[in-house]
N, CA, C and O atoms as a GROMACS GRO file, in nm:
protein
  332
    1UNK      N    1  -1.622   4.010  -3.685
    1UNK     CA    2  -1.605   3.907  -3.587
    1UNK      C    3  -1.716   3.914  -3.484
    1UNK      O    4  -1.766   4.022  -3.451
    2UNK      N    5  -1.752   3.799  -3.434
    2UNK     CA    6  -1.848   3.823  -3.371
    2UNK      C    7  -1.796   3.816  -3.183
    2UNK      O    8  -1.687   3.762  -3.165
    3UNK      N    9  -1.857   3.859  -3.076
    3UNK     CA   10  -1.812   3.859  -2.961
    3UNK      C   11  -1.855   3.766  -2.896
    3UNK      O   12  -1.972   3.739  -2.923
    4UNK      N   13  -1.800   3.695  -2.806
    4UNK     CA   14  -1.871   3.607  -2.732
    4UNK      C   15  -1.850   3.633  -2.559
    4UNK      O   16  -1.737   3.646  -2.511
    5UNK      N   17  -1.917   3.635  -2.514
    5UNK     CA   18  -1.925   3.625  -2.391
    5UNK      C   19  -1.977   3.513  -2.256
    5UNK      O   20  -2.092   3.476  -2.233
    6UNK      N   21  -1.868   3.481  -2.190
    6UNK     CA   22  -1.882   3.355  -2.131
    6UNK      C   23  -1.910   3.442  -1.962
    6UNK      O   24  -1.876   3.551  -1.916
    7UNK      N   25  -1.961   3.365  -1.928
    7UNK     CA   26  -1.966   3.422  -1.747
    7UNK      C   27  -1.871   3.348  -1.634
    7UNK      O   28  -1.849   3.228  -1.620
    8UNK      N   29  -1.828   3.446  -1.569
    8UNK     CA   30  -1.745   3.362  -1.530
    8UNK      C   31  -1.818   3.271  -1.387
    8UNK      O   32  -1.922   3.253  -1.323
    9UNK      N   33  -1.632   3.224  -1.400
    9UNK     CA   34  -1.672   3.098  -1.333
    9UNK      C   35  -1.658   3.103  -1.150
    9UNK      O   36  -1.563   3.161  -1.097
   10UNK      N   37  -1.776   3.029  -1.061
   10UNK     CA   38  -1.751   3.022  -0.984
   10UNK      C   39  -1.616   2.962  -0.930
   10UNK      O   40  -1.577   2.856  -0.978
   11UNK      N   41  -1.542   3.029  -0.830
   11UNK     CA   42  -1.485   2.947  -0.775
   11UNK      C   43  -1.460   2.823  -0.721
   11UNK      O   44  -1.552   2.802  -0.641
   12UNK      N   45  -1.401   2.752  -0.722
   12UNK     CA   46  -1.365   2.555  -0.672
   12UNK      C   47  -1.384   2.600  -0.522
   12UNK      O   48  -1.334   2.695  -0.462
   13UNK      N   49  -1.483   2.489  -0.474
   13UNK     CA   50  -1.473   2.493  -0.310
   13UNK      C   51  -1.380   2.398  -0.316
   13UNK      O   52  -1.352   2.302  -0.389
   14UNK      N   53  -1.335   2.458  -0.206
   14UNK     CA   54  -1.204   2.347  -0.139
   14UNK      C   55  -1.270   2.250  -0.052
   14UNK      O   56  -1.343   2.270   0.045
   15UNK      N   57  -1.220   2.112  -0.119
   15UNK     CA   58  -1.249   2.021  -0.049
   15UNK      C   59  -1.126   1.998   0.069
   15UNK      O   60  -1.011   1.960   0.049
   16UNK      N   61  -1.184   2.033   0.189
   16UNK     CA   62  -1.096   1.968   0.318
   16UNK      C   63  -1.077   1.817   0.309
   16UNK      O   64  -1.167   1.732   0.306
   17UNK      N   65  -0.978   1.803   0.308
   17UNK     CA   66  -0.948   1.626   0.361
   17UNK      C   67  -0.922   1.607   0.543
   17UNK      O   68  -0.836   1.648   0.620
   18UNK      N   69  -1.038   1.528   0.557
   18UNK     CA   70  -1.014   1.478   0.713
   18UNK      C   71  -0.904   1.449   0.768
   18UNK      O   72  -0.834   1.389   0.687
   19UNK      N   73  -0.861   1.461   0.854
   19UNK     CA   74  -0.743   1.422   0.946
   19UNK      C   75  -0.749   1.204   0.896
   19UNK      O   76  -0.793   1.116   0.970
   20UNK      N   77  -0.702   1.189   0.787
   20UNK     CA   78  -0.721   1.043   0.838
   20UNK      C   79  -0.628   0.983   0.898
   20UNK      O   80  -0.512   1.024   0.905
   21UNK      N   81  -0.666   0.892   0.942
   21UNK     CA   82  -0.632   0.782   1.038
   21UNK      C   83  -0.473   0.710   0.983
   21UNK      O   84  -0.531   0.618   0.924
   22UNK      N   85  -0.358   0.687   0.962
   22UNK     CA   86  -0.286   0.630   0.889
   22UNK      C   87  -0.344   0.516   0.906
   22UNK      O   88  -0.414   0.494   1.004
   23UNK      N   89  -0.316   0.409   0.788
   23UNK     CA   90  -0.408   0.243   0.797
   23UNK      C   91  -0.227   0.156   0.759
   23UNK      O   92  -0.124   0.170   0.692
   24UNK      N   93  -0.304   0.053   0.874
   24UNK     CA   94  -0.154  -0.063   0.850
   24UNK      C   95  -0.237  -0.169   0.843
   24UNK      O   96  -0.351  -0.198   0.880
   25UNK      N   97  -0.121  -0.230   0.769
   25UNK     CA   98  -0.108  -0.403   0.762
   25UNK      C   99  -0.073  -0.506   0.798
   25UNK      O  100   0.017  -0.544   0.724
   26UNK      N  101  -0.094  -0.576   0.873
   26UNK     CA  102  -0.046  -0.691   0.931
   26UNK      C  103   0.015  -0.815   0.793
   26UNK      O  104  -0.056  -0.888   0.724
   27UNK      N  105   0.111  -0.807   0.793
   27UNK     CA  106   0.163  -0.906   0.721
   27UNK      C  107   0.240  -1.075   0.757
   27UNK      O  108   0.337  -1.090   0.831
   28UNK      N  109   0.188  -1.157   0.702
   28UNK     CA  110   0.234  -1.277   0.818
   28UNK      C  111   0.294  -1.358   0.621
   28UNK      O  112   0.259  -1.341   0.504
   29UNK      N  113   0.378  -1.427   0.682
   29UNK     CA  114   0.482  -1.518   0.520
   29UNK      C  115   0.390  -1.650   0.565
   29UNK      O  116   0.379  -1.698   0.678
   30UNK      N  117   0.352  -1.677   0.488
   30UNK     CA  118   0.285  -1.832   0.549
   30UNK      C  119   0.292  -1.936   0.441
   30UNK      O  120   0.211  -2.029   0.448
   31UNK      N  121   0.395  -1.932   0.325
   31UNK     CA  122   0.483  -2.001   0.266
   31UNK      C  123   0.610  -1.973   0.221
   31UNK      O  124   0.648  -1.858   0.202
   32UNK      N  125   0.701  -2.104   0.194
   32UNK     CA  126   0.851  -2.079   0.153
   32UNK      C  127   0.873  -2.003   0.086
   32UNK      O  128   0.779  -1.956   0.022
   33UNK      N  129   0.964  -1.969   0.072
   33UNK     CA  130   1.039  -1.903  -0.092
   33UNK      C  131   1.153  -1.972  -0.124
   33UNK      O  132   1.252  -1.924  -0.180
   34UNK      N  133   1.138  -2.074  -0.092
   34UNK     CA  134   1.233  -2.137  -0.158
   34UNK      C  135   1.172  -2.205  -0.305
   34UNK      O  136   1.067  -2.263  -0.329
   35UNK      N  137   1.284  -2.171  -0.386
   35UNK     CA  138   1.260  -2.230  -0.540
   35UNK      C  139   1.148  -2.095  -0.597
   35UNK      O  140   1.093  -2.104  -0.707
   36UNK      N  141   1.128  -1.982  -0.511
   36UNK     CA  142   1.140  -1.878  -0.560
   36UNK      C  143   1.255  -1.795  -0.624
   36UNK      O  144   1.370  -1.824  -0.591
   37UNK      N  145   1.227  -1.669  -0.735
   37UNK     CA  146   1.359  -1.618  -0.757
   37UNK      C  147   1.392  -1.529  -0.654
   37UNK      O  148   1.319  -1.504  -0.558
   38UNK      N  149   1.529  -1.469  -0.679
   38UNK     CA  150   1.599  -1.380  -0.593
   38UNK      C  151   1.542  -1.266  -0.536
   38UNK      O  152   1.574  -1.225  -0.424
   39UNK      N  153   1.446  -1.206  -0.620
   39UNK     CA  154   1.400  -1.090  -0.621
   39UNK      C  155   1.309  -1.081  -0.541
   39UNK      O  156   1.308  -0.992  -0.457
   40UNK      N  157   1.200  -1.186  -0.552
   40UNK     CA  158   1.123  -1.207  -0.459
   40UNK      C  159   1.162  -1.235  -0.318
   40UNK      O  160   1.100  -1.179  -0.228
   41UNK      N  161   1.278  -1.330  -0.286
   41UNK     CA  162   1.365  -1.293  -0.149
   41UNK      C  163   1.360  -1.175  -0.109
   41UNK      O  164   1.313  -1.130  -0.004
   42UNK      N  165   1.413  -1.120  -0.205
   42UNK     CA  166   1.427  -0.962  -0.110
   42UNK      C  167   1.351  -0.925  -0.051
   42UNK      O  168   1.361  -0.901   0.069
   43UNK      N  169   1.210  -0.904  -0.148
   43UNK     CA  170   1.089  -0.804  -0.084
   43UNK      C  171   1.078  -0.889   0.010
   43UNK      O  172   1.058  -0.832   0.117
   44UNK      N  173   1.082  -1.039   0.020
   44UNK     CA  174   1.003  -1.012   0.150
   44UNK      C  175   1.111  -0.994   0.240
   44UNK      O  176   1.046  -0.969   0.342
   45UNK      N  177   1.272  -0.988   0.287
   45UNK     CA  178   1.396  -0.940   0.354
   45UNK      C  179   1.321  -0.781   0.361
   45UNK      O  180   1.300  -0.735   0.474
   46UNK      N  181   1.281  -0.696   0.238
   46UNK     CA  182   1.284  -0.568   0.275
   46UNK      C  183   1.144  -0.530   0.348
   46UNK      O  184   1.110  -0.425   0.402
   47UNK      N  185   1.069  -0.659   0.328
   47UNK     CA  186   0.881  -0.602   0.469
   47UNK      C  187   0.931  -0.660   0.564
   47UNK      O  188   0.847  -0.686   0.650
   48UNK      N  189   1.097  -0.712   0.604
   48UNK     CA  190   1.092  -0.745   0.725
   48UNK      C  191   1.046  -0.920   0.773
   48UNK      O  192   1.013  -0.959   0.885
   49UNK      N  193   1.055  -0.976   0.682
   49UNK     CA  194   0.988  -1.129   0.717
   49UNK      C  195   1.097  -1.218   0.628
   49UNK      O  196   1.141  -1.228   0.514
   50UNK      N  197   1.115  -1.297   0.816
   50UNK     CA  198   1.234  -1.386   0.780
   50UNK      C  199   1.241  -1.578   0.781
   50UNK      O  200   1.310  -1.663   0.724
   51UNK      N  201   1.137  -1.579   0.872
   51UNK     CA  202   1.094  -1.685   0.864
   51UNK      C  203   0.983  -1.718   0.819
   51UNK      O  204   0.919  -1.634   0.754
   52UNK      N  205   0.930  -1.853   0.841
   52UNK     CA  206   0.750  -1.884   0.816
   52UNK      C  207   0.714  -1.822   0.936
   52UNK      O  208   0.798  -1.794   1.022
   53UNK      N  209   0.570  -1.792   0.951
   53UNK     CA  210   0.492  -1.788   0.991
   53UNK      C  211   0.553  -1.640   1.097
   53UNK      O  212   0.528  -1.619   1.216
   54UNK      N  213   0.609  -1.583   1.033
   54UNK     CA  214   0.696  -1.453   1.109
   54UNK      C  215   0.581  -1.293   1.061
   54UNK      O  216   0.553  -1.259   0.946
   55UNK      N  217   0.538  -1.227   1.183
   55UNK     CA  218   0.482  -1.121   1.094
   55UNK      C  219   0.544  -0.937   1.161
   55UNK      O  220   0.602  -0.893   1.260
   56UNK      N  221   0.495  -0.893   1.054
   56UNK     CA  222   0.532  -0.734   1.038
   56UNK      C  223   0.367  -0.678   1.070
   56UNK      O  224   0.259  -0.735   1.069
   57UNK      N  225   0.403  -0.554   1.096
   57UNK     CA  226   0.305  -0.485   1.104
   57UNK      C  227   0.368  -0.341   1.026
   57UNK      O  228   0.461  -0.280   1.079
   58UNK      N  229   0.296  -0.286   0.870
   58UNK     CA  230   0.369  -0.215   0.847
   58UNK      C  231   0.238  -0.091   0.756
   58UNK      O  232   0.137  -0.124   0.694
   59UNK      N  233   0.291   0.052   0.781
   59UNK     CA  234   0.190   0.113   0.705
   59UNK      C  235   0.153   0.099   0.601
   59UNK      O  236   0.243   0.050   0.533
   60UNK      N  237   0.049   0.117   0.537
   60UNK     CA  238   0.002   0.121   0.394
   60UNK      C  239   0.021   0.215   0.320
   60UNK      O  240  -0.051   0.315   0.322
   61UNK      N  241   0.096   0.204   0.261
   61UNK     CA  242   0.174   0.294   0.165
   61UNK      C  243   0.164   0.252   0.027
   61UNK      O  244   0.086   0.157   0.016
   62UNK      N  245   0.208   0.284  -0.068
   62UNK     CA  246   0.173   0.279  -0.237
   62UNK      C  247   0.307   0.193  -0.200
   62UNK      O  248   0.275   0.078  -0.231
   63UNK      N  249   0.436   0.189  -0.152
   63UNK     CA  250   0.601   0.124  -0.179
   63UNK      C  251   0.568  -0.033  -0.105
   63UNK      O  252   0.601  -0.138  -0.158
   64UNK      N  253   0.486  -0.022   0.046
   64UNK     CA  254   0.457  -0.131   0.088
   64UNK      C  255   0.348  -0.209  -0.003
   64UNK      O  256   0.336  -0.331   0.008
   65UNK      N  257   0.288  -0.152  -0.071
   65UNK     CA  258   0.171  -0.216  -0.102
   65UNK      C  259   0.207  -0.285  -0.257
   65UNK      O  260   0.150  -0.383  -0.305
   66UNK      N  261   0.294  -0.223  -0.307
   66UNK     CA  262   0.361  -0.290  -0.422
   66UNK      C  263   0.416  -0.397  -0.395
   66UNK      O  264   0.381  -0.495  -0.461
   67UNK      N  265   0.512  -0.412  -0.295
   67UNK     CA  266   0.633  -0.509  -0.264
   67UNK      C  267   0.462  -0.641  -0.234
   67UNK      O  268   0.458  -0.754  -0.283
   68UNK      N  269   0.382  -0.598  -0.173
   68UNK     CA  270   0.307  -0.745  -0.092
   68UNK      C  271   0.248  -0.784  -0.241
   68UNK      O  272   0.235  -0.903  -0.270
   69UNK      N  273   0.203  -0.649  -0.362
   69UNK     CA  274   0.116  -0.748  -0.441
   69UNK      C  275   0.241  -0.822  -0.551
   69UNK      O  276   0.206  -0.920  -0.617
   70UNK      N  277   0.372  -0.773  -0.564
   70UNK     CA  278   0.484  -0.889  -0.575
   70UNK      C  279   0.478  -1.001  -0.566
   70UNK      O  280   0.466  -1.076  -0.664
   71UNK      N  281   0.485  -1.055  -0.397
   71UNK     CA  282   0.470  -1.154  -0.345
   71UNK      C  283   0.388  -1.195  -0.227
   71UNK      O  284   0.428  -1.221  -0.114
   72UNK      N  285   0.221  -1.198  -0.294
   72UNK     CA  286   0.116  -1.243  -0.321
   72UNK      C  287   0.110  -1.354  -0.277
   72UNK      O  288   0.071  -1.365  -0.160
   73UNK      N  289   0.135  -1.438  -0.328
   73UNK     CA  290   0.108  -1.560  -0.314
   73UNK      C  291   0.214  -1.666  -0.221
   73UNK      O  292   0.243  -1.784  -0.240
   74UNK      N  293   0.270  -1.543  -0.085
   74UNK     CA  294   0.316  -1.608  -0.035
   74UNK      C  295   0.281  -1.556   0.125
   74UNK      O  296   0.343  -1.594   0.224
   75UNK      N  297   0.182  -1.473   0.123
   75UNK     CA  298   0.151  -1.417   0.244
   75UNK      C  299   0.034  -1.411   0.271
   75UNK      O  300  -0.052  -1.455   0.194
   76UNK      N  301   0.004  -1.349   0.397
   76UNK     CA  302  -0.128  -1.333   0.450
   76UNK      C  303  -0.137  -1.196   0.483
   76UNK      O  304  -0.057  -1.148   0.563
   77UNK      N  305  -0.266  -1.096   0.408
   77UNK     CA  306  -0.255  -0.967   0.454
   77UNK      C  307  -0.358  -0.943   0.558
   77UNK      O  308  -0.451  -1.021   0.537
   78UNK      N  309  -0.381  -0.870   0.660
   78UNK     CA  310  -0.470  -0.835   0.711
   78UNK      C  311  -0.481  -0.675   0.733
   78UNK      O  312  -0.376  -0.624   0.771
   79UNK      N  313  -0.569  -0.604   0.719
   79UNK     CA  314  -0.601  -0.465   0.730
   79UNK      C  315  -0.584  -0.444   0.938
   79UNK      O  316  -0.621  -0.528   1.020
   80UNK      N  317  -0.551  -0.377   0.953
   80UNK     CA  318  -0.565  -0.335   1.125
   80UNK      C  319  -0.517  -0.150   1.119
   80UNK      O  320  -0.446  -0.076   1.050
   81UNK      N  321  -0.636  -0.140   1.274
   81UNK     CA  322  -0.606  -0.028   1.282
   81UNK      C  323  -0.478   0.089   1.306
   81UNK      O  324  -0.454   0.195   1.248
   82UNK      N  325  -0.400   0.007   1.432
   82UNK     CA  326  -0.357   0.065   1.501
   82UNK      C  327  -0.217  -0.036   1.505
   82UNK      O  328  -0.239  -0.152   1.540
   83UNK      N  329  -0.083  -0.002   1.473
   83UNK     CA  330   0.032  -0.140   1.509
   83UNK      C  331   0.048  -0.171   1.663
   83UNK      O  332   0.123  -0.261   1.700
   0.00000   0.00000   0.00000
């Protein structure tokens, strides 16, 4: 058999992650849902938007960010820093 010899391996530098910033969204409904289905009601009942032209300000999260690309085509997103 023959031997092989590998060298080892440097260690992984650790990548530090910066203190970031949490990032929110300004969310505004700026059409009906009516003659939408049910489901779509909800999400927007669960970001908090009840009327037209009613808005949230809510973090960006993977759960928020699902529910808005849902219902898409009934809002207005805007990126902001700070709620």
């Amino acid at each position: 058999m023959t031997e092989t010899t590998t060298k080892p391996r440097a260690p992984r530098k650790r990548v530090e992650k910066a203190a970031a910033e949490p990032r929110f969204i300004k969310i505004t409904l700026v059409r009906s849902l009516v003659g939408h289905p049910g489901s779509q009601r909800l999400v927007a009942r669960g970001l908090g938007l009840r009327k037209l032209q009613s808005r949230v300000v809510r973090p960006a999260t993977p759960e928020i960010m699902g529910m808005v690309r849902k219902i898409s085509h009934v809002l207005k997103v805007e990126a902001t820093e700070k709620p």
